[in-house]
N, C-alpha and C positions, 0 to 999 in steps of 0.2 A: 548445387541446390541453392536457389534463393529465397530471401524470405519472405513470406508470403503467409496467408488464412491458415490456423492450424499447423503452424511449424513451432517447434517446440526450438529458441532461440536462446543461446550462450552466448552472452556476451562482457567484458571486460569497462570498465568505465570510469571516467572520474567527471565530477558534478562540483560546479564554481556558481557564486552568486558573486555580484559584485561587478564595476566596471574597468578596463586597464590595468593599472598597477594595484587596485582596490580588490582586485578578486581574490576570495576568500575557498578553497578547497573545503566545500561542507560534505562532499560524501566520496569515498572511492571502494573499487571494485579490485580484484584478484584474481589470477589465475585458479589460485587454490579456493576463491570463494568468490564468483564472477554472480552476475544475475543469471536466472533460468527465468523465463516464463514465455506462457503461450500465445504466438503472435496472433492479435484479429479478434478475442474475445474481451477487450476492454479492460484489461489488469493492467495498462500504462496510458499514460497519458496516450490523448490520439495522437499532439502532433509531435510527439518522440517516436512514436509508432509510424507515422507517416516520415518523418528521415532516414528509418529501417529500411522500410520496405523495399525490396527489390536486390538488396546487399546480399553478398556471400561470405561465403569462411572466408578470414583472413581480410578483409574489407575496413577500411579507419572511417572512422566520423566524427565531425567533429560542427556542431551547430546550437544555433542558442533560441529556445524558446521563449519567447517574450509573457511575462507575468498574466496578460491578460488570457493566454493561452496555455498556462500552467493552473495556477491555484489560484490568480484572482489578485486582485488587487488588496490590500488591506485594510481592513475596515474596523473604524472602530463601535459600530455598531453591533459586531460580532461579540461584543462583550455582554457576560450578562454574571448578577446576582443570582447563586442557586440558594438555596435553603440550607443552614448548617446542618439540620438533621438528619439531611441525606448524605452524610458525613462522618456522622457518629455510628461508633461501633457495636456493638452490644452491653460494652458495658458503659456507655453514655458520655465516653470519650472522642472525641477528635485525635485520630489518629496521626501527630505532629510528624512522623516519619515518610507520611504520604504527603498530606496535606500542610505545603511551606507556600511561600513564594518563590515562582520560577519553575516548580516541580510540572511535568508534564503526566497528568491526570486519565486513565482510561476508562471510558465513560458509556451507558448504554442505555441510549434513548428510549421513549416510549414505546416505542415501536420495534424496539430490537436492534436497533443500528450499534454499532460499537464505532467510538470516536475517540479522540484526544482532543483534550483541553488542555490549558496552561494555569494555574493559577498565578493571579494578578494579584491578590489581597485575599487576607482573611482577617475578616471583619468578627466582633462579636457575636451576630446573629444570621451571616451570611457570609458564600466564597465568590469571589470574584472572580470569574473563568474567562478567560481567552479562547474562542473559539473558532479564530483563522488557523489557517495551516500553519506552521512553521514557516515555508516559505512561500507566503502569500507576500506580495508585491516585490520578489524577486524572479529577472530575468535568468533562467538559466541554462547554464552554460556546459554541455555535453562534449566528453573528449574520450572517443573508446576504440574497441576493436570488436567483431565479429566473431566468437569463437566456435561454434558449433551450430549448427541447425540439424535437426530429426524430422521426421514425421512426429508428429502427437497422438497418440494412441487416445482411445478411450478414456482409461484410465486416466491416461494426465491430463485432458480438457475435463472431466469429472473433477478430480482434485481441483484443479487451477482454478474451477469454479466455486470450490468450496463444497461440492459433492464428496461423495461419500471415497471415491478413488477405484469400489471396486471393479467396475469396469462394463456394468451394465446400461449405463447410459441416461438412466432414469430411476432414480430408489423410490421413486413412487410407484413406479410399472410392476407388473407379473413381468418378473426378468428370468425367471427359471432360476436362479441361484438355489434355491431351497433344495431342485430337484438333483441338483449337482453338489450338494453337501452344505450350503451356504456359503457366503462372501465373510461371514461376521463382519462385516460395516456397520450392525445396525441399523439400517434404516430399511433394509428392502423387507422387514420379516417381521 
């Protein structure tokens, strides 16, 4: 089986930023705790996705994405002042334990988005948040193995998306769950 749209993909990895004798090991992967996710719905970068493609079990790779094709170059414009009140906790504290310098921040936009920020500074009446990637203007650098591909069931493109998991495809639909005893996921009822 090779990997391809809707294969549900194990794989083994270790992730270096840095150039030559400079490269720095920022993230590595296990047998006992490898990556799982579903190839072709957008949970990985495209062009790691695109070095996958086509690979089987037992298959090495070993290639390096260039920053403007990862997270971006880094910008210091991505910095901004937030309001310290949105900070403070109920009882009119600044919670020192969250909120340091260096501390990485998880944060939810207007809109709903959940993100990480970095705090930069905390000032008297504002936090200074970093809000490039971590590794924004690093090229990086992939060294792994292939370890499993499935089909993907329902179920785990529902999950991988953030769906409910239970297997109907749509928790917004008349999915008949109800008529089958329900999913209990919550959402289809």
């Amino acid at each position: 089986m090779k990997i391809e749209k809707n294969k549900i993909v194990t794989t083994t990895y270790k992730l270096y930023v840095g150039e030559g004798n400079e490269r720095e090991l920022m993230e590595e992967t296990s047998s006992e705790n490898p990556l799982i996710f579903a190839f072709g719905i957008n949970m990985m970068l495209p062009k790691f996705e695109e070095q996958l493609e086509g690979l089987s079990v037992g298959d090495t790779y070993n290639f390096t994405i260039p920053c403007a094709d990862a997270y971006g170059e880094y910008d210091e414009e991505n910095f901004r002042d937030l309001p310290m009140d949105i900070f403070v906790g109920e009882d009119g504290k600044l919670d020192e334990q969250i909120i340091f310098k260096g501390n990485v921040v998880p944060l939810i936009t207007s809109d709903g988005q959940h993100i990480n920020a970095q705090v930069v500074e905390v000032k008297s009446d504002a936090i200074t948040m970093d809000f490039n990637h971590p590794l924004a203007g690093e090229d990086l650098h992939f060294e792994g193995e292939i370890v499993a591909i499935r089909e993907a069931t329902e179920a785990d493109l529902a999950a991988m998306r953030g769906g409910c998991g239970c297997g109907c495809g749509d928790c917004d639909s008349d999915c008949g769950c109800e008529e089958q005893g329900g999913c209990n996921c919550g959402h289809c009822h």
